[in-house]
C-alpha positions in Angstrom: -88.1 -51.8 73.9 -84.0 -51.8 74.0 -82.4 -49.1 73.1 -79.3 -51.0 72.4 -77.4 -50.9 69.1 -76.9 -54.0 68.5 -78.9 -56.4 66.6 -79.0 -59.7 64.6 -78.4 -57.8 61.5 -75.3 -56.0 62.6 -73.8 -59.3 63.3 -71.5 -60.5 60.7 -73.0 -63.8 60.2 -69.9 -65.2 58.4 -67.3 -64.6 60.5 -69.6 -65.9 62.8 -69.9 -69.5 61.7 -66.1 -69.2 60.5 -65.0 -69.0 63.8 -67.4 -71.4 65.2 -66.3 -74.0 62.6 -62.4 -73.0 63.4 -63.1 -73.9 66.8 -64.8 -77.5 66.0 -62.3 -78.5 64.2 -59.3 -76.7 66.5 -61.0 -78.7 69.4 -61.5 -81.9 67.7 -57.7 -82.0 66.9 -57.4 -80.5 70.5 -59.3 -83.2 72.4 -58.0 -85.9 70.0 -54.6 -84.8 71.1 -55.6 -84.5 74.9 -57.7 -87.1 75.5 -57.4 -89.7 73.2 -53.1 -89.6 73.1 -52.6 -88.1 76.8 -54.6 -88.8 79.4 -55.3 -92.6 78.4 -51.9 -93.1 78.6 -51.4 -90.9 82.2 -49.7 -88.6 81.0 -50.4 -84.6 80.5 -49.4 -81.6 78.9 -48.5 -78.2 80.7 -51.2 -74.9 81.7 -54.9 -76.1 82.8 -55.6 -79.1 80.4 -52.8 -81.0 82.6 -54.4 -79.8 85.7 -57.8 -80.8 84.3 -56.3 -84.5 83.5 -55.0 -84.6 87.2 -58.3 -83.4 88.5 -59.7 -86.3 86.8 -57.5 -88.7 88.3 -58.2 -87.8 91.7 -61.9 -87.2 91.2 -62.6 -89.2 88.2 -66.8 -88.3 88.7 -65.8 -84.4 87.6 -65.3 -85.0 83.6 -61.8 -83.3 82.2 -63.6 -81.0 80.0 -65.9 -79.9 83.1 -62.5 -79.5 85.4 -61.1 -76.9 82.4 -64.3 -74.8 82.8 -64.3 -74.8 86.9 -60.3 -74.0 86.3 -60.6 -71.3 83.8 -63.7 -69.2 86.5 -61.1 -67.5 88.6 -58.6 -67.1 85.8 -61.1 -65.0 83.5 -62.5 -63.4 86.5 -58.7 -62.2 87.8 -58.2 -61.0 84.2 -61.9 -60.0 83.5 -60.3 -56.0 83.9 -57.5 -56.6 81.8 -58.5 -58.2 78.2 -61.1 -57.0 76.5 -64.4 -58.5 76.3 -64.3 -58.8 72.7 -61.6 -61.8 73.2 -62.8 -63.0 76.6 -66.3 -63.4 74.8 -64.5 -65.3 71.6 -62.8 -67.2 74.4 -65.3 -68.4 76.3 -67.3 -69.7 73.5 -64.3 -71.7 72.5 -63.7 -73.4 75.8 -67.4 -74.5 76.0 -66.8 -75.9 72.6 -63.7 -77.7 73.2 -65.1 -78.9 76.7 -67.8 -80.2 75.4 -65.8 -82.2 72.5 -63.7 -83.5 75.4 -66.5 -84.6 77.4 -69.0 -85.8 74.4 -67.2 -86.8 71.8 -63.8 -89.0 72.7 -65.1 -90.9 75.7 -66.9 -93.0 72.7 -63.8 -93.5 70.5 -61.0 -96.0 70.9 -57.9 -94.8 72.7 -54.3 -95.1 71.5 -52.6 -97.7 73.6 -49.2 -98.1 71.5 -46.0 -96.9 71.9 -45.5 -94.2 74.8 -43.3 -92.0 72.4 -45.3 -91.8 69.7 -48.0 -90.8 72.1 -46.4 -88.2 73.5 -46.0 -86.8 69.9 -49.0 -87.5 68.2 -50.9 -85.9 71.5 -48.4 -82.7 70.8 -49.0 -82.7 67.1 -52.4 -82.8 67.7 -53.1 -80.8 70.1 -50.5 -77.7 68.9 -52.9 -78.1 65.3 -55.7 -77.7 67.0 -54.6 -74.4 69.3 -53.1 -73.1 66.1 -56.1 -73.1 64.1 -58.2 -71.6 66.9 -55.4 -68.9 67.8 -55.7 -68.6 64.2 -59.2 -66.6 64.7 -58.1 -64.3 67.5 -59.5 -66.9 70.3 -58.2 -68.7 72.9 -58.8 -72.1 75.5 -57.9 -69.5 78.6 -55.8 -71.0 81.2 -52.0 -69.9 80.9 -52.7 -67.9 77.7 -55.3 -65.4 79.8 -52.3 -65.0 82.8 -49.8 -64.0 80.4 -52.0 -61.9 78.6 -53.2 -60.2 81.3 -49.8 -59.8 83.0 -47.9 -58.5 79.6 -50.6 -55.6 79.7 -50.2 -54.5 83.7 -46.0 -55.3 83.4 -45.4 -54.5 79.8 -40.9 -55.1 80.5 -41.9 -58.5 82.2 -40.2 -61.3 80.9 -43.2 -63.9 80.9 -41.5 -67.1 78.6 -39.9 -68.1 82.2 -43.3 -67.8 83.7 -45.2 -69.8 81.1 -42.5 -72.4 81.6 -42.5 -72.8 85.3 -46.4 -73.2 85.0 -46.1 -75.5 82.6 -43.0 -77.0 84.1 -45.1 -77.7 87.3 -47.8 -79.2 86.3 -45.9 -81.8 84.5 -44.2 -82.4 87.5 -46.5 -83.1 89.9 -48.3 -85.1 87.4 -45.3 -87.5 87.8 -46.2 -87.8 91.5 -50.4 -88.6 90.7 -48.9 -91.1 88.0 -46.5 -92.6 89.7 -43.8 -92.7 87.2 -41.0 -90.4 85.6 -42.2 -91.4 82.4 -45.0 -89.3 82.8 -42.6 -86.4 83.4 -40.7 -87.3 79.9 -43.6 -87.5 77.8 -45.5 -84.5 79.1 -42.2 -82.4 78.1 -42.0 -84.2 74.8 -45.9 -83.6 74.4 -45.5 -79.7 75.3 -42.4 -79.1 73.3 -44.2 -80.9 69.6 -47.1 -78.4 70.9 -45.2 -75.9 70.5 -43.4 -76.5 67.7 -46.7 -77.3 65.1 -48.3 -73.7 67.2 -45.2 -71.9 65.7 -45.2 -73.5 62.3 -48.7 -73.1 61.9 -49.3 -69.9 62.7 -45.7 -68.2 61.7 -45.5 -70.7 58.2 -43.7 -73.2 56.8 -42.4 -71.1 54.1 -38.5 -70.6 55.0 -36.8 -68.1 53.0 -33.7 -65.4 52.5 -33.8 -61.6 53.7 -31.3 -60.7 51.4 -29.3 -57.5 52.2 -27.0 -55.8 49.5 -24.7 -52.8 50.4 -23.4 -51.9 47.1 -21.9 -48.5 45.2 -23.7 -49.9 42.2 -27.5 -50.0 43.3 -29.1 -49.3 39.7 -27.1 -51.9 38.1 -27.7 -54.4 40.8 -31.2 -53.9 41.4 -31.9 -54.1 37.6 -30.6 -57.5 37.0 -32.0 -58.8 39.8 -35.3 -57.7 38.4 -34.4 -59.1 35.4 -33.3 -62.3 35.6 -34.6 -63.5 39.5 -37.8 -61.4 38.9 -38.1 -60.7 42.5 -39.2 -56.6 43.5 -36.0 -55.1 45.4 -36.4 -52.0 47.4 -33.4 -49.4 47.6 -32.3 -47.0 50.7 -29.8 -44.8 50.7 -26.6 -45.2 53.6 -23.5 -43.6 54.3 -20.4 -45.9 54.6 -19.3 -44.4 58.4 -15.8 -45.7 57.8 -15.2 -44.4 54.5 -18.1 -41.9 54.7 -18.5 -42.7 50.7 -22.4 -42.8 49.7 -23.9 -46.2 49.7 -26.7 -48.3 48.3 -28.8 -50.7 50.6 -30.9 -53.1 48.2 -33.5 -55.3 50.1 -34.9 -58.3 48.4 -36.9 -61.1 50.2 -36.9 -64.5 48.4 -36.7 -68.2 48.5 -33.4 -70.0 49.8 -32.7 -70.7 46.1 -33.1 -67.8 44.3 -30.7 -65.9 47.4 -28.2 -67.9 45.9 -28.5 -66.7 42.4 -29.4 -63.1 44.1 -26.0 -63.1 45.6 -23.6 -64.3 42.6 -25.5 -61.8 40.4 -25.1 -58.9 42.6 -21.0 -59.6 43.0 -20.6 -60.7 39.3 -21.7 -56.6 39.3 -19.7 -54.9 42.3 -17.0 -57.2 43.5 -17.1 -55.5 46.4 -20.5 -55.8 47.5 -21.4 -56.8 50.9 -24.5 -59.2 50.9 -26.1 -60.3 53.5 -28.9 -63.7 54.0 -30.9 -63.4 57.0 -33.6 -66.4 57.4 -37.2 -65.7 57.9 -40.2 -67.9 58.3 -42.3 -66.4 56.2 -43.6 -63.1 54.6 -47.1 -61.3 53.9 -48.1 -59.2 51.2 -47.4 -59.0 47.2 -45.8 -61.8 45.7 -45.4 -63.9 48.9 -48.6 -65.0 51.5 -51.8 -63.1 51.5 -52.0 -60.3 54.3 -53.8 -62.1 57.5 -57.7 -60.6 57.9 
């Protein structure tokens, strides 16, 4: 008998099958982007799924989805040390998953042979929804994600975003010399940047809305009727004016575009002389605005 901790019980059989399901459906949208959009129409994104379609190409009897596995061996051994197993583990599962829906599931479905452009972003679209959802559950395909992972722990002050883009950057290059044309060059770029766009939107949010800073010698009165008639929650800090050195009031109040509007014309209606400031944001967690993430 083991006298290991673990057992079937201990295993939170929810999360389980959530994250299982999360990475169906991420690699559906995944493959459907990849496959179905990009590498019928010779053309591929950045990181290994471009080096899998090229592989492919060039040996078309090793299947894309079995190229990402054979690419992704030395990466998670070189970064075995580095991330825990806990996300290596999650990982792994999802790249056998989404291999497998490359390999199994789209060779049987029609490819999309209209217009190159719309292609290139459809495969983006697609693809981006699918890594969202699956970096959504704290997994990953591997490839480029594991290197910069791994390099961000052992060279914390290294400036990776050049790094991800000269990987990605090369791939699409020489996939213009295995196509044969720069067209392949223009959609891969267009393909990565609509990637990365939908991974952002996704996972950051679509909700766009007003950091609204107040510097005021009137905080009660401000605050108040901003509860009042915007019935949004506004947080107070005391400052010190370093020019005039005259005791200050720093009101906070996160909101919609809209309702910044009405948050600044009520706050000068009270002090005239109010400084207010509107800084963007994507989107914000906790009360009143998106539920905190698990």
């Amino acid at each position: 008998m083991s006298n290991s901790k673990f057992s079937l019980k201990s295993l939170d059989w929810k999360r389980f099958f959530t994250d299982i399901l999360f990475d169906i459906v991420g690699g559906l949208l995944y493959g459907a982007g990849v496959y179905t959009f990009a590498a019928k129409a010779n053309f591929v994104p950045g990181g290994v799924s471009g080096l899998a379609i090229i592989g492919n190409r060039l040996l078309p009897a090793v299947s894309i989805g079995t190229w990402i596995v054979l690419i992704n061996i030395p990466i998670v051994l070189f970064c075995l040390k580095t991330l825990g197993k806990g996300f290596l583990i999650r990982s792994l599962r999802t790249i056998l998953i989404t291999s497998a829906i490359l390999d199994w599931v789209f060779p049987r479905l029609p490819a999309y042979t209209g217009e190159p452009l719309m292609a290139a972003l459809f495969a983006g679209a697609l693809a981006g929804a699918g890594l969202a959802l699956i970096y959504w559950r704290g997994s990953s395909t591997g490839g480029t994600d594991f290197l910069i992972l791994s390099l961000r722990k052992m060279h914390p002050h290294m400036q990776l975003g050049m790094l991800s883009a000269m990987i990605d950057g090369s791939v699409i290059l020489l996939s213009g010399l295995i196509f044969g044309r720069i067209d392949a060059v223009l959609q891969g770029v267009v393909m990565t940047v609509a990637c990365s766009i939908v991974i952002n939107k996704i996972t950051v949010g679509f909700v766009n809305g007003q950091l609204t800073l107040i510097v005021t010698d009137k905080g009660d009165e401000v605050a108040k009727i901003i509860m009042d008639e915007v019935e949004r929650g506004v947080t107070a800090m005391d400052a010190t004016g370093m020019y005039s050195g005259s005791d200050k009031t720093v009101l906070m109040c996160a909101c919609s575009r809209a309702e910044a509007v009405r948050v600044r014309a009520l706050a000068q209606r009270i002090d005239k002389q109010a400084l207010v400031l509107l800084c963007p944001y994507d989107t914000a967690y906790g009360f009143g605005f998106q539920p905190p993430e698990a």
